[in-house]
N, C-alpha and C positions, 0 to 999 in steps of 0.2 A: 688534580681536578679531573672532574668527568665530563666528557666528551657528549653530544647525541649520538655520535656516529658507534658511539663503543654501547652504550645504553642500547641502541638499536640492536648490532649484533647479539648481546646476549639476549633478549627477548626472543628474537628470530629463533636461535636455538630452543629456547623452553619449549616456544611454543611447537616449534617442530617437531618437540618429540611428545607434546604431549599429544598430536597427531589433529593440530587444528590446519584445517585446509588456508592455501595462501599464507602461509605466517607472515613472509616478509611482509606483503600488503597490508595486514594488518598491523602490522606492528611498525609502520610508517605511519598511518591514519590516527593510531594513540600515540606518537611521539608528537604528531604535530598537533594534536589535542593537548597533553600533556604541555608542550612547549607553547599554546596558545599561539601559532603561525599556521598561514592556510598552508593547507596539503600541499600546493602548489610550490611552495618556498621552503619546505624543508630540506632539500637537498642545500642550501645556501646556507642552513644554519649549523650543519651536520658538524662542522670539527668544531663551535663554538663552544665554551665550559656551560652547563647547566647549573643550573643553584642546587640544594639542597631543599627546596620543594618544589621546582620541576621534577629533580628526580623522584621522588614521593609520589607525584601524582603521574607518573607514568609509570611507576611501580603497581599502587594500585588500579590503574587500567587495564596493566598485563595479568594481575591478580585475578580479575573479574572476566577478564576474555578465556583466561585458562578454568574458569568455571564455566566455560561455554556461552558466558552472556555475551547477546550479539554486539557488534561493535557498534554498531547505528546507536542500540540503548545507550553506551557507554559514553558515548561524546554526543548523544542527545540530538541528533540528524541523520539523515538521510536525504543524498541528491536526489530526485527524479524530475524528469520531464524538465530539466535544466536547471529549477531552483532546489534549494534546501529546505528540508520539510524537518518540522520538531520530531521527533519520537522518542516515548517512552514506554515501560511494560505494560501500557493500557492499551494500545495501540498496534498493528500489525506492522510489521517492518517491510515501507513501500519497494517493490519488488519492479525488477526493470523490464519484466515481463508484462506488466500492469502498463506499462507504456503505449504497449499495442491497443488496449482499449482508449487510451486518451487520443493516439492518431487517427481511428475510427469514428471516433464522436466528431473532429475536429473536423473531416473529409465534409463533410454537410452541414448547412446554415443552421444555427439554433439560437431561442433568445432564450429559451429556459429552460432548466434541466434539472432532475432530481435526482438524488445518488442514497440509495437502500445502501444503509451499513458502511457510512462514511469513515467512519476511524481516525484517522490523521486528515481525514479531504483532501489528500494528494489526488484523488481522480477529480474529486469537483473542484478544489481550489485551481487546479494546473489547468482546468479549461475555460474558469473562469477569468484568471492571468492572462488565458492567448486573449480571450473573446472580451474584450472592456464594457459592452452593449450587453453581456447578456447577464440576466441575474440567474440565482441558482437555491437549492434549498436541499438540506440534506438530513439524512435518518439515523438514529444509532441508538440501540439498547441501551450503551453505557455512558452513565452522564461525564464517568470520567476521560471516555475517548472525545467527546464531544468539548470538553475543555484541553483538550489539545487540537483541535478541529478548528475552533474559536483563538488559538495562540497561531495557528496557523495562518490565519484568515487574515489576522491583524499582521501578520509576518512579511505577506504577500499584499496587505495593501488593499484586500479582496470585499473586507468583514460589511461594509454599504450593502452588498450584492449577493448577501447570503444569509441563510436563514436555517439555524438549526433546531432539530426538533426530536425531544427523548423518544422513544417508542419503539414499536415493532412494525415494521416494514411499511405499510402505508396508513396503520391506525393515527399517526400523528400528522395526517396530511390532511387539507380541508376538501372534505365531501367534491366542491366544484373547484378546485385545481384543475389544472389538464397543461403538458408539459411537452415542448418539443424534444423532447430526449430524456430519456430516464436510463440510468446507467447502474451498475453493480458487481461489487466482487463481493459475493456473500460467502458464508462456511460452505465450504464444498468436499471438506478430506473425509473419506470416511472413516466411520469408526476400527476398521483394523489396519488401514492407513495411518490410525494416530500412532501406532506402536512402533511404526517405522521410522517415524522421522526424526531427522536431526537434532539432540539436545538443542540447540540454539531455537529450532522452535519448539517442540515440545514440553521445555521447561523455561520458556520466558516470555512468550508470545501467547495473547489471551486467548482460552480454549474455546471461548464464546465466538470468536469470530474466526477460529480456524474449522470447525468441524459440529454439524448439528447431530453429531452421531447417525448412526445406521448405513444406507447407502449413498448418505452425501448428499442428496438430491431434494432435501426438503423446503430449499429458499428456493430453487426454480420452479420447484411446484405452485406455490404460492405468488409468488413474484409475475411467474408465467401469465396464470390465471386472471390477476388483479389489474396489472400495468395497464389493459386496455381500456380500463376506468378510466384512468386521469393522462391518457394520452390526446394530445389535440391532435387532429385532421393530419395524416401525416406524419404522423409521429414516430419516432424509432427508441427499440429497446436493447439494451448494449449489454452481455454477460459476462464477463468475465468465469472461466470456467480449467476443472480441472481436466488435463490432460487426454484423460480415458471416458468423457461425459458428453463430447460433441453430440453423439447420435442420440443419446439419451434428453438432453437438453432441446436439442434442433424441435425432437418428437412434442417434445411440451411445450413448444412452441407453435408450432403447427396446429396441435390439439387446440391452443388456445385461439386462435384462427387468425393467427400472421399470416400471411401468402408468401412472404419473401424471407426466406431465412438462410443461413448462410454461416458458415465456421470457419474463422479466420485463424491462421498459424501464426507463434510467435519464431525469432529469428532463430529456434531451433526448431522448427520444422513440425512443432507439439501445436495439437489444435487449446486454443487458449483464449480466445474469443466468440461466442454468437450472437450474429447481430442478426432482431426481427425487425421486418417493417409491414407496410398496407394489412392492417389489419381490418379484418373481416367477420361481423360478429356469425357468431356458429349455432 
């Protein structure tokens, strides 16, 4: 008979050499997928015999990671902001950097918030979750990210206090909206950024929501500009942003007549948040 613990180790090796970063970790995360036990308990099941379709399906898990598909896709979650969120290749794979915007929004009272290019709603469902009082509404090009948005919604319990809507950025908002917080991680990689990144995103992650080609900066442009519409008295607007875009973003916000703007760093020291507030028409 076969073991997890023996199943483990050999994965460990492929993957290490086919030169996937963290193997072990991974290939704990698809055993205990494979084995159907939370993450948490697989060391407890590790000398147990497997069947002949456990083994199978953590074969092909290891199969599909060694093509570079992320692991999140593979066992169809991702933790953030403390719950488990669905994802699939419709969807952007929620990122623990993306946290830093959810602490940001959380820092200040709000009853209602809008989120441009929701994807999975880990940013809106997760502050919907903290905040029980507040309702929310959210944006996305792709009907099929938005039916993973909508399994999410129901996932968390959230789906009363949420409201999705197909479109582009604020066309599927209604004219008198107006929203104590409006939040976003739009495409921001640019176009010779896409050439650099990692197979895991570049060939499984949707290119719609990674990069509006050029110099990346095309949803802030827009976003910048519009937010002041349907922001109420007070209002704040929350970016999520690449690395190298603080100054460039801050600018388009300013332009658009926020008074208070500001670049927050995530826990590696990378600016990765701008947040506007008291806006000033210009």
């Amino acid at each position: 008979m076969t073991t997890g613990s023996m199943l483990l180790a050999g994965a460990v090796g492929r993957l290490r050499t086919a030169g996937i970063d963290d193997p072990a970790v991974d290939a704990r995360l698809l055993l205990a997928h494979a084995l159907e036990v939370d993450r948490s308990r697989l060391t407890l099941v590790l000398q147990d015999d497997v069947t002949p379709d456990q083994a199978a399906a953590f074969e092909r898990a290891i199969e599909a990671r060694l093509d570079r598909q992320p692991v999140a896709q593979i066992v169809g979650q991702r933790a953030f902001y403390g719950r488990d969120f669905i994802v699939t290749p419709y969807v952007l794979d929620p990122r623990p950097d993306t946290e830093l915007l959810v602490d940001l929004a959380l820092s200040a009272p709000f009853e209602n918030v809008l989120d441009l290019g929701t994807g999975s709603g880990c940013i809106l469902l997760s502050l919907l979750a903290e905040r029980p009082d507040a309702v929310g509404q959210g944006v996305d090009l792709s009907d099929k990210a938005l039916a993973v948005a909508h399994r999410n919604a129901v996932q968390l319990d959230v789906q009363d206090r949420v409201t999705l809507h197909e479109g582009s950025w604020f066309d599927a908002i209604d004219d008198a909206a107006r929203f104590d917080l409006i939040v976003s991680n739009p495409p921001y990689i640019t176009q010779d950024e896409m050439t650099v990144l990692s197979p895991e995103v570049r060939d499984w992650e949707p290119h719609m929501a990674l990069t509006p080609g050029g110099d990346g900066l095309d949803a802030y442009r827009i976003i910048s500009k519009v937010a002041p519409e349907y922001l109420a008295v007070g209002g704040r607007l929350l970016l999520e942003i690449g690395h190298l875009q603080a100054a460039a973003v801050t600018d388009l916000c300013r332009a658009a007549g926020f008074q208070t703007v500001d670049a927050h760093q995530d826990l590696a020291g990378k600016d990765r948040v701008v947040a506007a507030s008291d806006y000033m028409a210009v």
